[in-house]
N, CA and C atoms as a LAMMPS dump frame, in Angstrom:
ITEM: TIMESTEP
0
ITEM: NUMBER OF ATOMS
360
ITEM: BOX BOUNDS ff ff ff
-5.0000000000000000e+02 5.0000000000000000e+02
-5.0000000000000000e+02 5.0000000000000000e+02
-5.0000000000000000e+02 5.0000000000000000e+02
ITEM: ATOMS id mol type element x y z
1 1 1 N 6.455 -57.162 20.08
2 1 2 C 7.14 -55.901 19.997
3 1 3 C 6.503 -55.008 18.96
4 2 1 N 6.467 -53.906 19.193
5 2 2 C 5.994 -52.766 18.307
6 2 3 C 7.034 -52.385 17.118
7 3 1 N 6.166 -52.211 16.268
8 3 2 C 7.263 -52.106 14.831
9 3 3 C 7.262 -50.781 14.577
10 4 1 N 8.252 -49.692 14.153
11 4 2 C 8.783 -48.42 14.123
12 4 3 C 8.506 -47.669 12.834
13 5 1 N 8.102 -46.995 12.472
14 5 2 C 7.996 -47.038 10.704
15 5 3 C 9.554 -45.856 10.343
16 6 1 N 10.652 -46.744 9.86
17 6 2 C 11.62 -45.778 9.813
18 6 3 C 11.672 -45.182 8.425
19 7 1 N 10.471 -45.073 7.36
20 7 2 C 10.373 -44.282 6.829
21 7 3 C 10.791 -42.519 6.932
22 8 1 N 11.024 -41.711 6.112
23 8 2 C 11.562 -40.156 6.647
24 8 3 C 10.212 -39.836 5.772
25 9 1 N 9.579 -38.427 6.417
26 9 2 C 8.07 -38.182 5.513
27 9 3 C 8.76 -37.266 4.494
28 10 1 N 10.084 -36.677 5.05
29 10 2 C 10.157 -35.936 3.675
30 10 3 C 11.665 -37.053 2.56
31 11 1 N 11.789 -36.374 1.671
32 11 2 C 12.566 -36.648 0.875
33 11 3 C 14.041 -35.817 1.435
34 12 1 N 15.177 -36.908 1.067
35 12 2 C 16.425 -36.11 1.852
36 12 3 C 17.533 -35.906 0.45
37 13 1 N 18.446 -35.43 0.084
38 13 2 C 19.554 -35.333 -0.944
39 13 3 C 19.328 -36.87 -1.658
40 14 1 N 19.418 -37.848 -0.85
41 14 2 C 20.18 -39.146 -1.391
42 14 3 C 19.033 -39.654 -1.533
43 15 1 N 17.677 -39.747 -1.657
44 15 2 C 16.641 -40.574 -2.071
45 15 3 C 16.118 -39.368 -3.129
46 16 1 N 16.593 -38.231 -3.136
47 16 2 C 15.753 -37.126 -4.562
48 16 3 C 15.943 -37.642 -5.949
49 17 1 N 15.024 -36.864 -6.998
50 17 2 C 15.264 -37.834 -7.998
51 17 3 C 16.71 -36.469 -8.534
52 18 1 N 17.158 -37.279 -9.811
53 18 2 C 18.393 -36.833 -9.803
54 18 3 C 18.231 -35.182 -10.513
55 19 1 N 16.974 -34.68 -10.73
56 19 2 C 17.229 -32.804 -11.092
57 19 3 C 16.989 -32.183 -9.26
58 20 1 N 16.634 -32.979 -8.908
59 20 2 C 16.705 -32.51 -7.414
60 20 3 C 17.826 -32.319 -6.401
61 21 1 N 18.453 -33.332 -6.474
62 21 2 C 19.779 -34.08 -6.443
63 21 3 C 20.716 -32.471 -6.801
64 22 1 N 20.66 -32.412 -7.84
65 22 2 C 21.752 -31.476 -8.753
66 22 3 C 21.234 -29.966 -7.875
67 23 1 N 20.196 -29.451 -7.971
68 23 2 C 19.523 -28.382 -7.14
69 23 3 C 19.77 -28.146 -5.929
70 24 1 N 20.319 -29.606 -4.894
71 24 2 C 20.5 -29.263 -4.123
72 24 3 C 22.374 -28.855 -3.707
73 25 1 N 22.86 -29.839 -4.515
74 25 2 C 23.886 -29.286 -4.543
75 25 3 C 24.489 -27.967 -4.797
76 26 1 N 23.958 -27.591 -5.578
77 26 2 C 23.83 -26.219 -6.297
78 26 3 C 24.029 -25.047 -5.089
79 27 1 N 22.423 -25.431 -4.293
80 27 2 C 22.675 -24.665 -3.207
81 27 3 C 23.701 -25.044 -1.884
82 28 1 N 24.682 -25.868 -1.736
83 28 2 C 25.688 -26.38 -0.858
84 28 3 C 26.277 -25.346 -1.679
85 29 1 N 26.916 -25.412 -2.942
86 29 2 C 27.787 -24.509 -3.312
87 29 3 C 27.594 -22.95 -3.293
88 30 1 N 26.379 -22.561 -3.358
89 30 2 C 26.096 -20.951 -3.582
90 30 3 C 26.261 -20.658 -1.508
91 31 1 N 25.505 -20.979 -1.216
92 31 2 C 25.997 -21.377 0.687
93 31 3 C 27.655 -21.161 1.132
94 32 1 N 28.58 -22.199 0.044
95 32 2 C 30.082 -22.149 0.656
96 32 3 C 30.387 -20.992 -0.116
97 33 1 N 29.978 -20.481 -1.269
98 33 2 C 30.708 -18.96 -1.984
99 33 3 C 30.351 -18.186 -0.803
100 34 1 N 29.245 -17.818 -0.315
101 34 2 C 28.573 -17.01 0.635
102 34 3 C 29.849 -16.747 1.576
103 35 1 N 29.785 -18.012 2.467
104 35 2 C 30.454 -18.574 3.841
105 35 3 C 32.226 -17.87 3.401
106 36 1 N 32.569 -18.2 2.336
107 36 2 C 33.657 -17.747 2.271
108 36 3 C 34.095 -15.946 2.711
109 37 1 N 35.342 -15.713 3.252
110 37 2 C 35.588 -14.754 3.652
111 37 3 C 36.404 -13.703 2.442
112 38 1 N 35.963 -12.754 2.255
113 38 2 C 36.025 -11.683 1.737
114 38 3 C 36.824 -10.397 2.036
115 39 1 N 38.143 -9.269 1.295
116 39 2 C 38.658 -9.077 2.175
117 39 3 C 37.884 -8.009 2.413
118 40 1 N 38.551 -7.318 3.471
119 40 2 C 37.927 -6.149 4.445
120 40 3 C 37.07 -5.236 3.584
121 41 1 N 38.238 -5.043 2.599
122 41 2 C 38.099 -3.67 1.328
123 41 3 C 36.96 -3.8 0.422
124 42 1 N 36.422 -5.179 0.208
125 42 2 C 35.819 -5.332 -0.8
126 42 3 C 34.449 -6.072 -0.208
127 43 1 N 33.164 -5.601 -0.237
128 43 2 C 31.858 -6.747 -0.191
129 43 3 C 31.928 -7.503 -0.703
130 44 1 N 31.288 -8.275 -0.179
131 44 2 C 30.646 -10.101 -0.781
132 44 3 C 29.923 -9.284 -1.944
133 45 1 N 30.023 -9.703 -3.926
134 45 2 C 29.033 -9.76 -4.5
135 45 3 C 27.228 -9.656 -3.832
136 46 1 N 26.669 -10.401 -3.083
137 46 2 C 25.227 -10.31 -3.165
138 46 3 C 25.065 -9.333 -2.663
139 47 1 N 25.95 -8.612 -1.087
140 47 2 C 25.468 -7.261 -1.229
141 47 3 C 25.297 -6.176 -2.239
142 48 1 N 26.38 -6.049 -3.017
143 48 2 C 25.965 -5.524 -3.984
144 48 3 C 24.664 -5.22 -4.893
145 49 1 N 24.373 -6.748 -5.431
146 49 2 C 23.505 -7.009 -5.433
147 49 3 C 22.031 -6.555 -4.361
148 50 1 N 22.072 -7.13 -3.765
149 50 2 C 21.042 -6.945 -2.898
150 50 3 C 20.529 -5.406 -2.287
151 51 1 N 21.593 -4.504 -2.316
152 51 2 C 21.523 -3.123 -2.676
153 51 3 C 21.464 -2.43 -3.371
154 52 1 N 21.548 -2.767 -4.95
155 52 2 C 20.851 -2.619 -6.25
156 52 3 C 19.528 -2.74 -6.207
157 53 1 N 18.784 -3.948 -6.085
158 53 2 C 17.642 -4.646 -6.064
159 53 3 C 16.713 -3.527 -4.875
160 54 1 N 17.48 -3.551 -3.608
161 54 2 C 16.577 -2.167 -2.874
162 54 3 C 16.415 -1.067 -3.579
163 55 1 N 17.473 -0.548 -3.698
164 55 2 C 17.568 0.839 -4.55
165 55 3 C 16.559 1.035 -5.872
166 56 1 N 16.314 -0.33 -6.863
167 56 2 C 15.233 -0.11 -7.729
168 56 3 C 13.723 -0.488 -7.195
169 57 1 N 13.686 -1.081 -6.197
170 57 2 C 12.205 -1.434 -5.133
171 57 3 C 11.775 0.451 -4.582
172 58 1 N 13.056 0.889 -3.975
173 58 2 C 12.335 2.085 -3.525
174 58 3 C 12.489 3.171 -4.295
175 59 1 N 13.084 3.206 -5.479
176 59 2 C 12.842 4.361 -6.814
177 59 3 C 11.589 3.95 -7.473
178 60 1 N 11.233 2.758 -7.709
179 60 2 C 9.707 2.448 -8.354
180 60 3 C 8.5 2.969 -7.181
181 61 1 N 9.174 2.448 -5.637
182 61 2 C 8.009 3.546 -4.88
183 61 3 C 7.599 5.163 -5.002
184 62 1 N 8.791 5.259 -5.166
185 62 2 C 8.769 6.667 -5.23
186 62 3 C 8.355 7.272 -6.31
187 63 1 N 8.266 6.649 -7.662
188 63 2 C 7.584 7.314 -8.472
189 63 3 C 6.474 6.946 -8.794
190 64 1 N 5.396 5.615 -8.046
191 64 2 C 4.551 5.451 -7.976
192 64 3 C 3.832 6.585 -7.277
193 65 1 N 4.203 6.658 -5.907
194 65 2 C 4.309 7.664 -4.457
195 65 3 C 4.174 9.187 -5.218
196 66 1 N 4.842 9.638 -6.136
197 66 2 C 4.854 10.759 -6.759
198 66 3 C 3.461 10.886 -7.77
199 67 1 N 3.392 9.94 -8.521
200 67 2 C 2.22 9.952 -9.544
201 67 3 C 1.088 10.236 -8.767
202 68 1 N 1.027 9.096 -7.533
203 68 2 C 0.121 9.17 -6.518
204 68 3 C -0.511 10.701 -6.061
205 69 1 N 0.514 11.151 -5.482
206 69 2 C 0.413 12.592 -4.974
207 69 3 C 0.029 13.717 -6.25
208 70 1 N 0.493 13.931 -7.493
209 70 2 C 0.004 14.422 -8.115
210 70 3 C -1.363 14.107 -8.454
211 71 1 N -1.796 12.615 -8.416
212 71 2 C -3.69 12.641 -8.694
213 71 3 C -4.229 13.373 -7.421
214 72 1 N -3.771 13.117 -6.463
215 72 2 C -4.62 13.809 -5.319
216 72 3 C -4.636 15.025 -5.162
217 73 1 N -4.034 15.597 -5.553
218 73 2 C -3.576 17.216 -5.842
219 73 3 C -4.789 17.859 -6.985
220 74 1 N -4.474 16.818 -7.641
221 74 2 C -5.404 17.184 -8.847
222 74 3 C -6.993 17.367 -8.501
223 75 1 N -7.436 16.486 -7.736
224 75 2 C -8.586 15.897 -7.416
225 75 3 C -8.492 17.453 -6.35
226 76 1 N -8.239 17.773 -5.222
227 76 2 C -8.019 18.654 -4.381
228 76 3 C -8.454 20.217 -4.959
229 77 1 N -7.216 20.133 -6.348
230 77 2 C -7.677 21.164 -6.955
231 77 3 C -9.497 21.595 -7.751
232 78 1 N -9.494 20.348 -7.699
233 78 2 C -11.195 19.909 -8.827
234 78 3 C -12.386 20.417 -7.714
235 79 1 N -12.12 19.826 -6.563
236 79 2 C -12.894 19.858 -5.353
237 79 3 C -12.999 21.315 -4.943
238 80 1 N -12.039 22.001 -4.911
239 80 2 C -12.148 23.468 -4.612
240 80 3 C -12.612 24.407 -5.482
241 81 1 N -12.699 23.937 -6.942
242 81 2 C -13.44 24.474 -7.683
243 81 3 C -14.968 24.292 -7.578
244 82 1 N -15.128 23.364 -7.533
245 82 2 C -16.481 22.877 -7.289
246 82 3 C -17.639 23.215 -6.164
247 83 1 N -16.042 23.055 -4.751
248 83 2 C -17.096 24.153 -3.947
249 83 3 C -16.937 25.407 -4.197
250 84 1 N -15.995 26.301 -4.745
251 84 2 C -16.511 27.605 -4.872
252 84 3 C -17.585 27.834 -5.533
253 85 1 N -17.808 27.075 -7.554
254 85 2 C -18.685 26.847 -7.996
255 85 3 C -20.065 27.113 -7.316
256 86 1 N -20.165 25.812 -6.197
257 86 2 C -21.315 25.655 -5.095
258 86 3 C -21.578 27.187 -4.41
259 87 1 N -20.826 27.472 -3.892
260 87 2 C -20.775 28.687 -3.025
261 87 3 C -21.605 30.037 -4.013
262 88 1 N -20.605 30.146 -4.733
263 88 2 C -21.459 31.386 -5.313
264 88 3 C -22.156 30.806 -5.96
265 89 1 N -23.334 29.85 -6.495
266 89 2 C -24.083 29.475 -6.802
267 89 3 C -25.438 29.832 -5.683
268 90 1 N -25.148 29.508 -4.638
269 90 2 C -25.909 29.732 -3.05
270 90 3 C -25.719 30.942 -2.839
271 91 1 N -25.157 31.731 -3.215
272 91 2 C -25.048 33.583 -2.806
273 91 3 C -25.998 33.886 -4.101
274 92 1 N -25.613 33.356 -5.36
275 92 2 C -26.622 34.422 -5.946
276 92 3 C -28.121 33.65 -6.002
277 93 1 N -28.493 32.814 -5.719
278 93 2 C -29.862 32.044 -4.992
279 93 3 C -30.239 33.36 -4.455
280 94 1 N -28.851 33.422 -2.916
281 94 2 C -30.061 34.289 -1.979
282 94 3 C -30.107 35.386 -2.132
283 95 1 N -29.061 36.099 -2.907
284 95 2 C -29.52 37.28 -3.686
285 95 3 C -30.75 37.689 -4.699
286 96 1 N -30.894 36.638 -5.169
287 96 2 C -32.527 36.637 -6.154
288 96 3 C -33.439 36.52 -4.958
289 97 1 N -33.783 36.107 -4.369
290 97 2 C -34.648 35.359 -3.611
291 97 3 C -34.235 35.144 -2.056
292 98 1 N -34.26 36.171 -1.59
293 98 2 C -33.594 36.402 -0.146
294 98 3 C -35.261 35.706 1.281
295 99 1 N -36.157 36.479 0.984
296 99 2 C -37.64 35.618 1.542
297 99 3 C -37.182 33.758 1.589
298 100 1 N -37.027 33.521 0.508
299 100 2 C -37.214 32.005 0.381
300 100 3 C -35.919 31.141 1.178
301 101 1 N -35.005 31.9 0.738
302 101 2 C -33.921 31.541 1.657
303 101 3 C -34.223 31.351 2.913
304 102 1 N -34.617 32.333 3.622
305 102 2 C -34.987 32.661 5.264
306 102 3 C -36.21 31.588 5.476
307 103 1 N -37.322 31.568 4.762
308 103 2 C -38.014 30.217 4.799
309 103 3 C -37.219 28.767 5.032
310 104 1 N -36.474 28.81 4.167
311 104 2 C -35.813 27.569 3.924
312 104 3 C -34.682 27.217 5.41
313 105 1 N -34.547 28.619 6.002
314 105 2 C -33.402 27.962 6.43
315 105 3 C -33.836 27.773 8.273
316 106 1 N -35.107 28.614 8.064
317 106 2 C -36.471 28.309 9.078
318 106 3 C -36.756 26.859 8.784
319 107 1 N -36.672 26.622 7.878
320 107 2 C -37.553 25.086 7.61
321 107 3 C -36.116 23.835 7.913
322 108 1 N -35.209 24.439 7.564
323 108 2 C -34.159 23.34 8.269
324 108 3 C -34.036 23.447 9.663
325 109 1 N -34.547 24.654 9.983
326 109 2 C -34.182 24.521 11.915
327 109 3 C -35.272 23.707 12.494
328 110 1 N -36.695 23.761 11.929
329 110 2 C -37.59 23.247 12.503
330 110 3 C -37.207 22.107 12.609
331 111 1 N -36.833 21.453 11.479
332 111 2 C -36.639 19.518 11.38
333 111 3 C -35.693 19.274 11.67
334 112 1 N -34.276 20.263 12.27
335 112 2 C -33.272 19.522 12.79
336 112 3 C -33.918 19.288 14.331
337 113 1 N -34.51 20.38 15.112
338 113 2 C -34.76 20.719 16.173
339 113 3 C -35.693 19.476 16.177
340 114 1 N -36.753 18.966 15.35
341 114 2 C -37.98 18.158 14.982
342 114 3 C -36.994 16.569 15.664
343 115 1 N -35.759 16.735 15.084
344 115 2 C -34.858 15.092 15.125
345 115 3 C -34.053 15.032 15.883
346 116 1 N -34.417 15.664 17.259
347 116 2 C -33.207 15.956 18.61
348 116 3 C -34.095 14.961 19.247
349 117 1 N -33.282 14.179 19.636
350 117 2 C -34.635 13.201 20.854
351 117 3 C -34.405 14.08 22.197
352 118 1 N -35.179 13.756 23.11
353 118 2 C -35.11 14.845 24.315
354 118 3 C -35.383 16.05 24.324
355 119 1 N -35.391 16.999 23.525
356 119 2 C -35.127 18.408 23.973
357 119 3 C -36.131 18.346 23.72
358 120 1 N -37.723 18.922 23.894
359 120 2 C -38.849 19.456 23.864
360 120 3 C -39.151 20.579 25.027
């Protein structure tokens, strides 16, 4: 006959060592506070709880979310300086030097036109 191994692989209440033991009981009891009925008028404690705990999860988003949006704003603002900067930087170029411009911008058509495959 074949022999059975009635070992259990995990550990159950009654073979834990005894801070385990106590832990689990612990949670039998926090389980039956739960289970218990509550009247109409009043929530169970953990909602409470547990709607506190949201309420400070999505106020810390939000002022992360806020800080957030002000760097990008910032950055937005930096960027538009920079290209205007750029811009009239390139107007008064081609105001000094209006010939070289027109060269130059001859010389970008050639080599875009130069890097079209097909069109010849």
């Amino acid at each position: 006959m074949e022999q059975h191994d009635t070992t259990l692989p995990f550990p159950t209440a009654e073979s834990a060592p005894p801070g385990l033991a106590d832990a689990a009981s612990t949670k039998d009891e926090a389980s039956a506070s739960l289970s218990q009925e509550a009247s109409p008028d009043t929530p169970p404690a953990w909602v409470g709880r547990a709607a506190r705990l949201a309420h400070e999860a999505i106020d810390s988003l939000a002022n992360k979310a806020g800080a957030a949006a002000g760097k990008v704003q910032g950055s937005k603002a930096s960027l538009g300086e920079a290209k205007n900067e750029w811009l009239d930087s390139a107007r008064e170029a081609i105001r000094e030097k209006p010939f070289a411009a027109i060269g130059l911008a001859a010389l970008a058509g050639v080599l875009i036109a130069a890097a079209r495959p097909g069109r010849r």
